[in-house]
C-alpha positions as CSV (number, residue, x, y, z in Angstrom):
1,X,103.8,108.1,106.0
2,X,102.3,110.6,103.2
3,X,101.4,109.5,100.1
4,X,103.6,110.2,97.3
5,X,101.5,108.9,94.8
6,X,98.0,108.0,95.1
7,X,95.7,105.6,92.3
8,X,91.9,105.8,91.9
9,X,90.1,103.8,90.2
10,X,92.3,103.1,87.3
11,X,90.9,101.2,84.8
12,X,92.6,100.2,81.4
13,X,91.3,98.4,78.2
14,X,92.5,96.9,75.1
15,X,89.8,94.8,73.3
16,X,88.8,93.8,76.7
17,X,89.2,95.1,79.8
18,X,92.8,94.3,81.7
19,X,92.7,96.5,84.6
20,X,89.5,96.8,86.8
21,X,89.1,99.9,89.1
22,X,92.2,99.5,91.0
23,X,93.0,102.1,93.8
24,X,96.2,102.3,95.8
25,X,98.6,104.5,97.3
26,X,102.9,104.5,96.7
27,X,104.0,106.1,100.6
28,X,106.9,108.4,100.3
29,X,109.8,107.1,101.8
30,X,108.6,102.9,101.0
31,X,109.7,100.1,99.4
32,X,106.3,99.0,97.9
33,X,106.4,95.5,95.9
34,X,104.0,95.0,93.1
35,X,103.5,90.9,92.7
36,X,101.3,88.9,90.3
37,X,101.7,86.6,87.6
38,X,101.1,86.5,84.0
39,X,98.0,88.0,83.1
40,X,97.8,89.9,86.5
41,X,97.9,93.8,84.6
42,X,101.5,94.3,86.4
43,X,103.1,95.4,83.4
44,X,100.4,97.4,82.2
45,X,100.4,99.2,85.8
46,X,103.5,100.0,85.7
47,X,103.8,101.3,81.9
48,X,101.0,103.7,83.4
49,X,102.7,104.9,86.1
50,X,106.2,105.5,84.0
51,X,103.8,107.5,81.8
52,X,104.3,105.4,79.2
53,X,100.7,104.2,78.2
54,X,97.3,106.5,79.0
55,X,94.6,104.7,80.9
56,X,90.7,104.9,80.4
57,X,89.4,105.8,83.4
58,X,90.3,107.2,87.2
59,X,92.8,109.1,88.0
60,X,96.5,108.9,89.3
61,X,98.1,111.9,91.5
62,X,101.6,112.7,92.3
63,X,102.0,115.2,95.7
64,X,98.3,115.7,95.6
65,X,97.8,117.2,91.6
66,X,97.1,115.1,88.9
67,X,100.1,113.7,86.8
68,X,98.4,115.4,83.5
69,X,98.9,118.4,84.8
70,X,102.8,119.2,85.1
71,X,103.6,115.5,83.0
72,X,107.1,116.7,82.7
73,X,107.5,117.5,86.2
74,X,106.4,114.3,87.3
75,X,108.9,112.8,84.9
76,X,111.3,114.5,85.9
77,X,111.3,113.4,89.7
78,X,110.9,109.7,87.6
79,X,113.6,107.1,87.9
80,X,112.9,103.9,86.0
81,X,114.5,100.4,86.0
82,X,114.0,98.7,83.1
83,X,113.7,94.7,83.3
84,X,115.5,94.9,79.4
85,X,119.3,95.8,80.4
86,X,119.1,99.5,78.5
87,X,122.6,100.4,77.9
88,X,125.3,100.8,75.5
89,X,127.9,98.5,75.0
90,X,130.4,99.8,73.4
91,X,130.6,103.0,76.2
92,X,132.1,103.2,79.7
93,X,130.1,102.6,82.6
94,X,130.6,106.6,83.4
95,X,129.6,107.5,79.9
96,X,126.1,105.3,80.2
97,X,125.5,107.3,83.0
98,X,126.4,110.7,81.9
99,X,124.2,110.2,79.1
100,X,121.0,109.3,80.3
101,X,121.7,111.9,83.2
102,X,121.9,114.1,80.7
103,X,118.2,113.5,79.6
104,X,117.8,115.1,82.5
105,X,118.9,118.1,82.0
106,X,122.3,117.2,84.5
107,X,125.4,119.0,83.7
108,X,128.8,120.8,84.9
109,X,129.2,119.9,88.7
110,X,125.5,118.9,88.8
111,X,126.1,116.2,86.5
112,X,129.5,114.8,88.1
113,X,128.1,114.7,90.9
114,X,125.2,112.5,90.3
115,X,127.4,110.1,87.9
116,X,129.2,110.1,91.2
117,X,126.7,108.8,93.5
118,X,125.0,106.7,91.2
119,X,128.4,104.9,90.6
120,X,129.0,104.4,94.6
121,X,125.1,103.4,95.2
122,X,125.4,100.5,92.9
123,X,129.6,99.5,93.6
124,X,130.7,100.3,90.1
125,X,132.9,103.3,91.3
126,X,136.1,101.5,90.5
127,X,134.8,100.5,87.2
128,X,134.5,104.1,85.6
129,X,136.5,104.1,82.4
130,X,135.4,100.4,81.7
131,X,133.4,99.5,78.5
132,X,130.0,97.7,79.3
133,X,131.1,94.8,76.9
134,X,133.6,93.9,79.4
135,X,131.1,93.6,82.5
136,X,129.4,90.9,84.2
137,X,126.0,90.4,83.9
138,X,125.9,91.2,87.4
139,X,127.4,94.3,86.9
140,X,125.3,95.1,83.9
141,X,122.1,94.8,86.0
142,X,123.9,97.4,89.2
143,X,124.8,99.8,85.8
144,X,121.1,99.3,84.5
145,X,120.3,101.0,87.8
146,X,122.7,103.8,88.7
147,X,121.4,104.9,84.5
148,X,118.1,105.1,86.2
149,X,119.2,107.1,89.5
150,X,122.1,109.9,88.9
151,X,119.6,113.2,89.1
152,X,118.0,111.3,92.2
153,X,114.9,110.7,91.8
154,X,111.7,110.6,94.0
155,X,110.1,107.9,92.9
156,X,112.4,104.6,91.4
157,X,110.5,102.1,89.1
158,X,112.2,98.7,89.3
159,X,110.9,96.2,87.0
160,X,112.9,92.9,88.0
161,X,115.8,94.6,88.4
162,X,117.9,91.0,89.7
163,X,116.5,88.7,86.4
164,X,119.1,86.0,85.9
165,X,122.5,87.4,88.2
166,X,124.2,85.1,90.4
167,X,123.6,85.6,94.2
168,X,126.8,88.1,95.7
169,X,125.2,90.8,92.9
170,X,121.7,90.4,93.7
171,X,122.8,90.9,97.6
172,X,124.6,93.9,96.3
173,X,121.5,95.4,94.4
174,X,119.0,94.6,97.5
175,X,121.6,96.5,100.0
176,X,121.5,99.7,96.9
177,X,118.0,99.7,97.3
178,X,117.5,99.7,101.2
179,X,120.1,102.6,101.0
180,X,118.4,104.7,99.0
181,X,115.2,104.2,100.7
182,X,117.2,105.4,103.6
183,X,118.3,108.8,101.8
184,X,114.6,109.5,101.4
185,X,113.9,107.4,98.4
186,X,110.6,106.1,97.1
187,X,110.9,102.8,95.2
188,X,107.9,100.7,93.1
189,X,109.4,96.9,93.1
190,X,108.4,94.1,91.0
191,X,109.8,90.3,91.7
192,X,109.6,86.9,90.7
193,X,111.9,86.2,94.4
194,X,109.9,86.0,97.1
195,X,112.9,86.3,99.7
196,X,113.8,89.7,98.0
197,X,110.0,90.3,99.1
198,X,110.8,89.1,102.3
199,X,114.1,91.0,102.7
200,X,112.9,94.7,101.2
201,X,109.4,95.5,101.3
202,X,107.5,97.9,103.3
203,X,104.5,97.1,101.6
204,X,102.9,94.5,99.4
205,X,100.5,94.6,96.9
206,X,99.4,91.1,95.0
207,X,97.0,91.5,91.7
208,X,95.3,89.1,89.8
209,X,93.4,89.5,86.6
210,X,93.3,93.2,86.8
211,X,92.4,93.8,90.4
212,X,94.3,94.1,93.6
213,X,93.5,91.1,95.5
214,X,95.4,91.6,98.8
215,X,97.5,94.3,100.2
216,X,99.4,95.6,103.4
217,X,102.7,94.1,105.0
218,X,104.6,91.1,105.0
219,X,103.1,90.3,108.8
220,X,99.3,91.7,107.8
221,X,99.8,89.6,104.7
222,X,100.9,86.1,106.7
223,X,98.3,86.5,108.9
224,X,95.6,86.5,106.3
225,X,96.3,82.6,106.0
226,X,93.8,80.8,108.3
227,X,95.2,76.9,107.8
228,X,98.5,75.4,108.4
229,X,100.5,72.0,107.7
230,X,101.9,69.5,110.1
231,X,104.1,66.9,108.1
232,X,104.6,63.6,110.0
233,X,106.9,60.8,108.8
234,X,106.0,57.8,110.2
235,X,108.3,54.3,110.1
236,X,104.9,52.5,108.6
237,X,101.1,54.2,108.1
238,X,99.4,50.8,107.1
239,X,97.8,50.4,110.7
240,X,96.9,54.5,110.8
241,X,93.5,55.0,112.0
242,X,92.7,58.7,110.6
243,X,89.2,58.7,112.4
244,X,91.4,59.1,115.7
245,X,93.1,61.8,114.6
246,X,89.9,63.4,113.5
247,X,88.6,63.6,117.0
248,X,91.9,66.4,118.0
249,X,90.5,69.4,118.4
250,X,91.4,72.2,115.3
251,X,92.1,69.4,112.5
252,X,90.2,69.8,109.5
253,X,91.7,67.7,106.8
254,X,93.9,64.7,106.9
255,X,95.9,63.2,103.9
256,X,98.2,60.2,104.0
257,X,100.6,59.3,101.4
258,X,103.2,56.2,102.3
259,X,104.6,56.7,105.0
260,X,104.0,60.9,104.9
261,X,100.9,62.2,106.8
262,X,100.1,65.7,106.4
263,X,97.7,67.1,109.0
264,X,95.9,70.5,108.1
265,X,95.0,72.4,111.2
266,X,93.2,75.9,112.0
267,X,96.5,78.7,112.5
268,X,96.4,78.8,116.5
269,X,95.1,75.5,117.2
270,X,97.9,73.4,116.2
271,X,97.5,70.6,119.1
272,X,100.7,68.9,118.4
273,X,101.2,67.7,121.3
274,X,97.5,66.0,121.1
275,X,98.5,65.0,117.2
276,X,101.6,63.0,118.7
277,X,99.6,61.4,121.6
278,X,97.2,59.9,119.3
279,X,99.8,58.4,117.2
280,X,101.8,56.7,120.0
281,X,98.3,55.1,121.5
282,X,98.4,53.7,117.6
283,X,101.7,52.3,118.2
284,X,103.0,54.5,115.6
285,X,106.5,55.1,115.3
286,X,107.5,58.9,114.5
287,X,110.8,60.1,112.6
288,X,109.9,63.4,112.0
289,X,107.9,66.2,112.1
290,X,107.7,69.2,110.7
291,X,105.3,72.6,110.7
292,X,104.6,74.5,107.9
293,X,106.4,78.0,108.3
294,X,104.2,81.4,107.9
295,X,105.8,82.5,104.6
296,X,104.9,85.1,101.8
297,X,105.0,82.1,99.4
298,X,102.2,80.0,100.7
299,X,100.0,83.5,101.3
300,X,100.7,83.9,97.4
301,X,100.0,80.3,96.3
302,X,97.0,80.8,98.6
303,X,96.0,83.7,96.7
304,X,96.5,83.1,93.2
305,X,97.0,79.3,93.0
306,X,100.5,79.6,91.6
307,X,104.0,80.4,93.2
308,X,105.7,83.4,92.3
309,X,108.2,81.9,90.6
310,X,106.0,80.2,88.5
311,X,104.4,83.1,87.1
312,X,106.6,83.4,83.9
């Protein structure tokens, strides 16, 4: 893939410095999800990128040129997804949309036809003429979008588009947005779901205080974890002897809680089956056991030392 937009050394200050030199690259065609918690410059980032707030330093550049030099061009091929529902209440669902197309510069056929498709990407098409008061928040949040895509954008800024919706409408809104990456759109995603991360990206990026502290795909990104957990219940531990278990090959820490052991092991040298035989020779009784998963979620905690749903 090309890049649509590329970042270079950014760097961004308020009384202190909150970003710190951070280079990247959005790939035309991806889904690229931006992660962090609080305190991680996320917002700030993106404010940047919507051309909403100047930076200090570096340099960001959309098809090759810098932003600064055709802003409103740039703007123009902009579509941005507020996490703040931005709409109007007391208007129809086709009137929210006409509007803000119209800030565009959309109208005539031009503009019905983008009210159109942004109406049918999101499922609102047979909720026109209804007034936004009457909606769902579910709806509300699929509206809050097709606002942000009638003249089609190149690049789609979504900033937690699925906050508090029920399940059906956030399935909806992921299935929007894996459409319109499929019609040649470029969308920036920010998440406090890992499984949306799981289900849409392309591409990860994780920051932390400022600076981009891991990056590439879901699989690049799972591999990066070097440890993983074996969880073994056992019907009594007061006879365990951990000092066996320490002589298996690939262990390197051993923690027993009850009747809970939790074995960590190097990824690749699990030796279960070496785990198990030690147990039995302890006349150990097993009821279960069970191995941690390679997930996005542990990679994170890993990372940052907080889940990403704890990051509010």
């Amino acid at each position: 893939m090309t890049n649509l937009i590329e970042v270079k050394h950014l760097e961004k200050s308020y009384q202190k410095k909150v970003i710190h030199d951070i280079s990247f690259s959005i790939k035309k065609g991806e889904i690229l999800c931006l992660l962090g918690p609080n305190g991680a410059a996320k917002s700030t980032t993106i404010n940047i990128l919507c051309g909403a707030l100047n930076y200090d330093q570096g340099e960001i550049l959309y098809h090759d040129e810098k932003i600064e030099k055709n802003l409103s061009n740039y703007k123009e091929h902009l579509g941005i997804v507020p996490q703040e529902l931005a709409l109007y209440e007391d208007l129809s669902a086709e009137n929210n949309i006409q509007f803000f197309a119209s800030l565009y510069g959309l109208k005539g056929q031009r503009l019905k036809e983008g009210v159109d498709f942004a109406l049918k990407s999101v499922g609102l098409i047979g909720h026109r003429k209804e007034k936004v008061a009457t909606f769902s928040g579910g709806m509300k949040r699929r509206l809050n979008i097709a606002c942000a895509i009638a003249h089609e954008p190149e690049l789609l800024i979504m900033d937690e588009p699925t906050v508090g919706i029920d399940p059906q409408s956030r399935n909806h809104i992921l299935e929007a947005i894996q459409k319109m990456r499929q019609q040649g759109m470029t969308i920036l995603y920010t998440t406090h779901y890992m499984e949306e991360v799981e289900e849409i990206s392309t591409r990860i990026i994780i920051m932390d205080h400022g600076k981009i502290i891991a990056e590439g795909t879901k699989e690049s990104l799972k591999d990066r974890k070097e440890e993983k957990e074996i969880t073994i219940q056992l019907a009594d531990s007061s006879t365990l002897s951990l000092s066996e278990l320490y002589q298996v090959e690939g262990i390197t820490k051993i923690r027993c809680e009850e009747k809970e052991l939790v074995i960590t092991v190097i990824k690749g040298v699990e030796n279960l089956d070496a785990v198990i035989t030690k147990l039995i020779q302890q006349d150990q009784k097993i009821q279960n056991v069970m191995i941690e998963a390679d997930n996005l979620e542990t990679v994170f905690l890993d990372l940052t030392g907080r889940s990403l749903r704890d990051v509010r």
